[in-house]
C-alpha positions in Angstrom: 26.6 -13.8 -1.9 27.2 -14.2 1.7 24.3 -13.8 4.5 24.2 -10.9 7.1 25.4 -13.4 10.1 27.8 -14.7 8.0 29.1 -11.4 6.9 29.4 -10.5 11.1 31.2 -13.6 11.8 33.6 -12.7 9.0 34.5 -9.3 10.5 34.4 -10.9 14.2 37.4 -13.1 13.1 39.3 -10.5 11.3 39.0 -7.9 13.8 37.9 -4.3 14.0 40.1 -3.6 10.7 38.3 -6.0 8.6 34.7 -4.1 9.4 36.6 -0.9 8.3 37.8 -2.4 5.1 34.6 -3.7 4.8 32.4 -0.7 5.4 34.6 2.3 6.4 37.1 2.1 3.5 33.9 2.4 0.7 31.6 5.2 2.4 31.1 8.2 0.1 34.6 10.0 1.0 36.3 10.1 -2.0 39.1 10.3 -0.6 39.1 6.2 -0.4 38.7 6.0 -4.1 41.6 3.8 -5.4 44.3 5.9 -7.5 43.9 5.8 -11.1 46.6 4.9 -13.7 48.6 8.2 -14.7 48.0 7.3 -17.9 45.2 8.0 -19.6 44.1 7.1 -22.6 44.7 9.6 -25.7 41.0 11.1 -26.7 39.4 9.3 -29.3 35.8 8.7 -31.0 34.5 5.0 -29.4 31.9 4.0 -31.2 29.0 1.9 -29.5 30.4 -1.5 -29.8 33.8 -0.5 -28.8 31.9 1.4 -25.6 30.0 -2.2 -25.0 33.3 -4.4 -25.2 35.2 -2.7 -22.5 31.5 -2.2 -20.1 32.0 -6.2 -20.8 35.6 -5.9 -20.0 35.2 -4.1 -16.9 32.9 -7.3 -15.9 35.2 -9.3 -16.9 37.6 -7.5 -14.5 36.2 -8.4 -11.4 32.9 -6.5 -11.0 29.6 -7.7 -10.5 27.4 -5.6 -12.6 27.9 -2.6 -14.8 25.6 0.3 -16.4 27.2 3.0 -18.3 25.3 6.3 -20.2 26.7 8.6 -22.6 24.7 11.5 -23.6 26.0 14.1 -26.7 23.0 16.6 -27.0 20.0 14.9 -27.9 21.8 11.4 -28.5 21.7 9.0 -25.4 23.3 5.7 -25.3 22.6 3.5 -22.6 24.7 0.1 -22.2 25.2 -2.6 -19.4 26.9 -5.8 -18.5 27.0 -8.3 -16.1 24.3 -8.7 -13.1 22.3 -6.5 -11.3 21.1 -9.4 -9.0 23.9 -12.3 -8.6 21.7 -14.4 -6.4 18.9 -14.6 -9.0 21.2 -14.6 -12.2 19.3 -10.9 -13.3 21.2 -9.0 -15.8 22.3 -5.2 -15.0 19.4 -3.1 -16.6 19.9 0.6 -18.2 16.7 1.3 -15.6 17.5 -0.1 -12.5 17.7 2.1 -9.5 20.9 2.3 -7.5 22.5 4.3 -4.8 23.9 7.3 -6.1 26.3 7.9 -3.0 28.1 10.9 -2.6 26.6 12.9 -5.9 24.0 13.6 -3.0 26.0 16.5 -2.0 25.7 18.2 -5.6 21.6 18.0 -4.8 22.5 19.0 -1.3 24.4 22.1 -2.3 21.8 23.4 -5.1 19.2 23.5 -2.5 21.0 25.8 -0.4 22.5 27.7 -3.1 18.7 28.3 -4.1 18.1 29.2 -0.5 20.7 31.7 -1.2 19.0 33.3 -4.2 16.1 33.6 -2.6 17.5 35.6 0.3 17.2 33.2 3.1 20.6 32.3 3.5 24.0 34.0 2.1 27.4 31.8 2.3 28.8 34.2 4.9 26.3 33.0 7.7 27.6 30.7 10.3 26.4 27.6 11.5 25.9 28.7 15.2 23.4 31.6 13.9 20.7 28.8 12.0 21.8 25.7 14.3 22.7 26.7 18.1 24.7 24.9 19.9 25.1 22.0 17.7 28.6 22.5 16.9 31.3 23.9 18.7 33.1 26.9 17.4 30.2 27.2 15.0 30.2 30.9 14.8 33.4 30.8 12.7 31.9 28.0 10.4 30.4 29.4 7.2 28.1 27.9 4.6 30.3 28.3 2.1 32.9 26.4 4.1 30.5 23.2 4.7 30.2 23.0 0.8 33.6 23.7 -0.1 35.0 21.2 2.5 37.0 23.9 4.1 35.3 24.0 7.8 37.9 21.7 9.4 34.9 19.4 10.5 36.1 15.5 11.5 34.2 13.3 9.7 31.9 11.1 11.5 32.5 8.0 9.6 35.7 7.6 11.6 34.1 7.4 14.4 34.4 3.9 15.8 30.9 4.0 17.3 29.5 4.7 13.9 30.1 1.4 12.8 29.3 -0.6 16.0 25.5 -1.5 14.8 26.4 -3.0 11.3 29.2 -5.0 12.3 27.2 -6.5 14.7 24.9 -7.6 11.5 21.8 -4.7 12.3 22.5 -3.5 9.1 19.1 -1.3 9.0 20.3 0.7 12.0 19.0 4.6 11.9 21.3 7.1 12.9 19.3 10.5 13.5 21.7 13.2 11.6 21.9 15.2 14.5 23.7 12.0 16.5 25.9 11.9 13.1 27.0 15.8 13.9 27.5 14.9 17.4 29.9 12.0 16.7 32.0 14.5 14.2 32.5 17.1 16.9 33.8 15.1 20.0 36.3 15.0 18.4 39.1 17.8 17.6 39.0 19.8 13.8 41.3 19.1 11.4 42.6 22.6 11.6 40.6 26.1 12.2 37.7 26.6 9.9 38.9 28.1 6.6 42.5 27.9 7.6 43.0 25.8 4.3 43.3 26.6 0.3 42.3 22.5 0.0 39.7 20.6 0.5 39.4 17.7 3.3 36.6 16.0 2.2 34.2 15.3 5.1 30.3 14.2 5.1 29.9 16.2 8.4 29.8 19.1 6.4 27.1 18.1 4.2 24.6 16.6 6.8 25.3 20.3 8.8 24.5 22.0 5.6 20.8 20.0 5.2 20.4 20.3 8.5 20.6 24.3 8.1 18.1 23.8 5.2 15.7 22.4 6.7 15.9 24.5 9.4 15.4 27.6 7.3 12.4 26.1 5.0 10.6 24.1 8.2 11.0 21.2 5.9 12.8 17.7 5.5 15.8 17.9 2.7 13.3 15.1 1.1 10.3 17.1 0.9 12.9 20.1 -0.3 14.3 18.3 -2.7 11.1 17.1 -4.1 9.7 20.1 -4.5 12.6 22.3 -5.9 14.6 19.4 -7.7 12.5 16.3 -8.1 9.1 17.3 -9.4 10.2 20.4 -11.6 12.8 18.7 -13.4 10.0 15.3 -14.0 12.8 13.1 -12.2 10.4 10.5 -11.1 12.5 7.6 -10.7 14.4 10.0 -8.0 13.9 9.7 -4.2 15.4 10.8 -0.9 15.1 7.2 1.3 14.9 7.2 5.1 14.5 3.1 5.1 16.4 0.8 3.6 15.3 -0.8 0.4 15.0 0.4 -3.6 12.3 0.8 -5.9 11.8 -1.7 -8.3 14.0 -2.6 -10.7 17.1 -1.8 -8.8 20.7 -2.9 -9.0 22.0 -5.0 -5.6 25.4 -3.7 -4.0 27.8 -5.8 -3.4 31.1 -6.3 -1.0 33.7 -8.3 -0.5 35.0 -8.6 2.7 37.9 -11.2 2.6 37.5 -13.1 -0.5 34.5 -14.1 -2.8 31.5 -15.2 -2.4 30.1 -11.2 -2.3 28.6 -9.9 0.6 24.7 -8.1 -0.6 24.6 -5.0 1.6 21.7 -3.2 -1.0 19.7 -3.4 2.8 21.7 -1.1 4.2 20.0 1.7 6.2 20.4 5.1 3.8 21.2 6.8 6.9 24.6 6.5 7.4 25.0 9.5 5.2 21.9 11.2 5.1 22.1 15.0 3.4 25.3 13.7 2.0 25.0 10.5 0.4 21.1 8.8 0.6 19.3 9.7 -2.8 18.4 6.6 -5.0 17.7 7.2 -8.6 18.4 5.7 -12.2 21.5 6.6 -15.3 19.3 8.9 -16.9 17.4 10.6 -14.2 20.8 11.4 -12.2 22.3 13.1 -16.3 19.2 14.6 -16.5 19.7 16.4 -13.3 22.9 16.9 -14.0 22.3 19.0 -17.2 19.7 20.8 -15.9 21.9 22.4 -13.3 24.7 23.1 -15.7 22.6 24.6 -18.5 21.2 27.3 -15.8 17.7 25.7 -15.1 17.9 25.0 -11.3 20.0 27.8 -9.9 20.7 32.0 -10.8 23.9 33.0 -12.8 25.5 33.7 -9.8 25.0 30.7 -7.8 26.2 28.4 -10.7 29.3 30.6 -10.8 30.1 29.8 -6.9 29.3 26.6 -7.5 32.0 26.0 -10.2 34.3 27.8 -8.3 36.5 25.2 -7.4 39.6 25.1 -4.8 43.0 23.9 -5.8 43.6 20.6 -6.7 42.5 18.2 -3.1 45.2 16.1 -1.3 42.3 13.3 -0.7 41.4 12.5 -4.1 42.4 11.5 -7.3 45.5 13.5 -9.2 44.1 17.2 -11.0 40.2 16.7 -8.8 39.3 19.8 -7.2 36.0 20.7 -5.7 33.9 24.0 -5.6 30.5 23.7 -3.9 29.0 20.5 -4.2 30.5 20.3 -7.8 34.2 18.4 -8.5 36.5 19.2 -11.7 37.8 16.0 -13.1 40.9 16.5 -15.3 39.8 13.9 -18.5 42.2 13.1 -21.8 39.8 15.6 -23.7 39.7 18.5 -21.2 38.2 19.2 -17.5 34.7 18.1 -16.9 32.6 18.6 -14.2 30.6 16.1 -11.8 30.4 13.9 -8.8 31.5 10.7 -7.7 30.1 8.3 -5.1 30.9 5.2 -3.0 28.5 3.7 -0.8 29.0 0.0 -0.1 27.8 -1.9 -2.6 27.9 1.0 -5.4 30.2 3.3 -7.0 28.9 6.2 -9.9 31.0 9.1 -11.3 29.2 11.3 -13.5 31.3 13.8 -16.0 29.5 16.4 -17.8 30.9 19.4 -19.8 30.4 22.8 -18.7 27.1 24.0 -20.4 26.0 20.0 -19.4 25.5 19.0 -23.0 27.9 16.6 -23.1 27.8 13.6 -20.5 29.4 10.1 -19.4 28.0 8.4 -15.9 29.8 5.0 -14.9 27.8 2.7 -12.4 29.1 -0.4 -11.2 27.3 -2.3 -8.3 30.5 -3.2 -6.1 32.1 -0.4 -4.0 35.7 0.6 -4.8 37.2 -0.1 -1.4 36.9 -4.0 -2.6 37.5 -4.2 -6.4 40.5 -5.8 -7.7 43.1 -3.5 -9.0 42.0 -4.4 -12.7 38.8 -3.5 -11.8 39.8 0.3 -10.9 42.1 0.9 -13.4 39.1 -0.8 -16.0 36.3 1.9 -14.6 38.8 4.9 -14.8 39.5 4.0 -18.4 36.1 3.4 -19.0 34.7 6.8 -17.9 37.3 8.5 -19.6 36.9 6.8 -22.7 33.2 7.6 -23.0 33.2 10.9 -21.9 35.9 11.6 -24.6 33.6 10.0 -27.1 31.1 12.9 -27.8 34.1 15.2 -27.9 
């Protein structure tokens, strides 16, 4: 593990690529998730000890830490490897809190999707009509093109300036989401807003959408999702961060810049992707979300239905993903299931789930996929697979 000032002087010498590679390369978009194998293993049953001999595996691969859940109905099993602390020699722990990264968005989504059912929003509305003047050409931006990824939105992370305060070693540095929106739109779209059948995956869209959220409730997206996901659905080791740190126990993320020793950037401030990628929670509270959404209990008929809608298959992510609203569709060896995945530095999580949610496999490891070793990668896609495939 490698100190903050050491981690600065690393990227001073390599440049202003290596503090993209180091940061940039592992933020939430997707899009930077290293390609899988294309092939994938035939769908088979994997007992326990099989599933616990290839979490050890993946380890063994390259990655610090690893915690993996696989839920069919009522039976849960929860299995880990490696460490959750390297400095302190602490084994990964089926509890331990961890980023969740970019599976924010599915929470993201189903509070404006309730906003929906409740009347206060509709999918049609534009962006200029419940957030003036924040974005340019927001009157032909529509809800349902924020979720979908279809708005044409740069995304802020590629903004030079957003990295400036953590490669200069503040790595606790706030940026306000409004700023974040401001850095997206200076510079030009992608294309016009909904002039696309594909997604182009950008976290803009998702810190607009809980901006337009909270503008409509008078609340914070953390006091939102508290109330509407949080506390009905008894996820109490769930939160919505606006400083750096984790509840106790919690996995540390790791990074390597150039080469080992690993870089600990757990510490960093959960604002870079706030709306879109801050929530901390644990394996089962983030399955038990998961299900409750896909079994009907958080949002109408309706809602669900857009939600699973899903555009055709994404030229930024992995071969067969496609994404709906807040929701991807992961092709698997036993059929499609549906999900999230997330990299923040430091963490990595996909989360399949069948369509009714009774079926579920989440993969955590605490190392972000823009600095795993090729072994490592192909290791976690098998992994996932393989579990998921399990309960069928």
């Amino acid at each position: 593990m490698t100190s903050a000032t050491d981690m600065r002087a690393t990227w001073v010498r390599r440049g202003k690529l290596a503090g993209a590679a180091a940061i940039a390369t592992c933020l939430t978009a997707s899009a930077l998730i290293a390609q899988p194998s294309s092939a994938r293993p035939a769908a088979a049953t994997a007992p326990q000890a099989t599933l616990q001999e290839d979490v050890d595996g993946l380890v063994a691969a390259g990655v610090p830490g690893a915690l993996l859940l696989v839920r069919d109905g009522a039976r849960t099993v929860r299995l880990t490897g490696g460490l959750g602390d390297v400095a302190r020699k602490t084994p990964m722990r089926a509890g331990d809190h961890f980023k969740i990264a970019s599976l924010t968005k599915t929470y993201t989504a189903t509070v404006v999707l309730q906003l929906v059912a409740e009347g206060k929003l509709r999918l049609s509305d534009n962006v200029e009509r419940r957030l003036p003047r924040l974005v340019p050409n927001g009157r032909n931006i529509t809800i349902r093109q924020l979720l979908n990824h279809t708005s044409g939105l740069a995304d802020f992370e590629n903004d030079p300036r957003y990295l400036k305060p953590y490669l200069s070693g503040n790595l606790g540095y706030y940026w306000a989401p409004r700023r974040l929106v401001k850095l997206a739109v200076s510079h030009k779209p992608l294309y016009p807003p909904g002039k696309t059948s594909r997604s182009t995956y950008s976290n803009t869209n998702y810190v607009i959408a809980g901006l337009i959220a909270e503008a409509v409730t008078g609340h914070s997206i953390a006091v939102e999702l508290r109330r509407r996901i949080f506390t009905p659905l008894g996820l109490r080791r769930t939160s919505y961060p606006t400083k750096p740190g984790l509840p106790a126990p919690y996995a540390h993320g790791y990074s390597v810049v150039d080469k080992p020793p690993a870089i600990d950037l757990t510490l960093l401030s959960p604002s870079l992707s706030p709306h879109s990628g801050a929530i901390v929670s644990t394996a089962t509270d983030v399955a038990d979300f998961y299900h409750a959404l896909l079994s009907g209990r958080l949002l109408a008929a309706r809602q669900l239905k857009a939600m699973k809608t899903t555009l055709p298959e994404a030229r930024f992510d992995i071969p067969g993903q496609r994404y709906g609203l807040g929701l991807e569709l992961f092709p698997t060896s036993c059929g499609d299931a549906l999900g999230h995945n997330g990299v923040v530095p430091g963490y990595m999580t996909f989360i399949f789930s069948t369509a009714n949610g009774r079926r579920q496999a989440l993969l955590m490891i605490n190392q972000d996929a823009g600095t795993l070793p090729k072994a490592a990668v192909e290791a976690f896609y098998k992994l996932i697979d393989k579990a998921f495939c399990s309960t069928s």
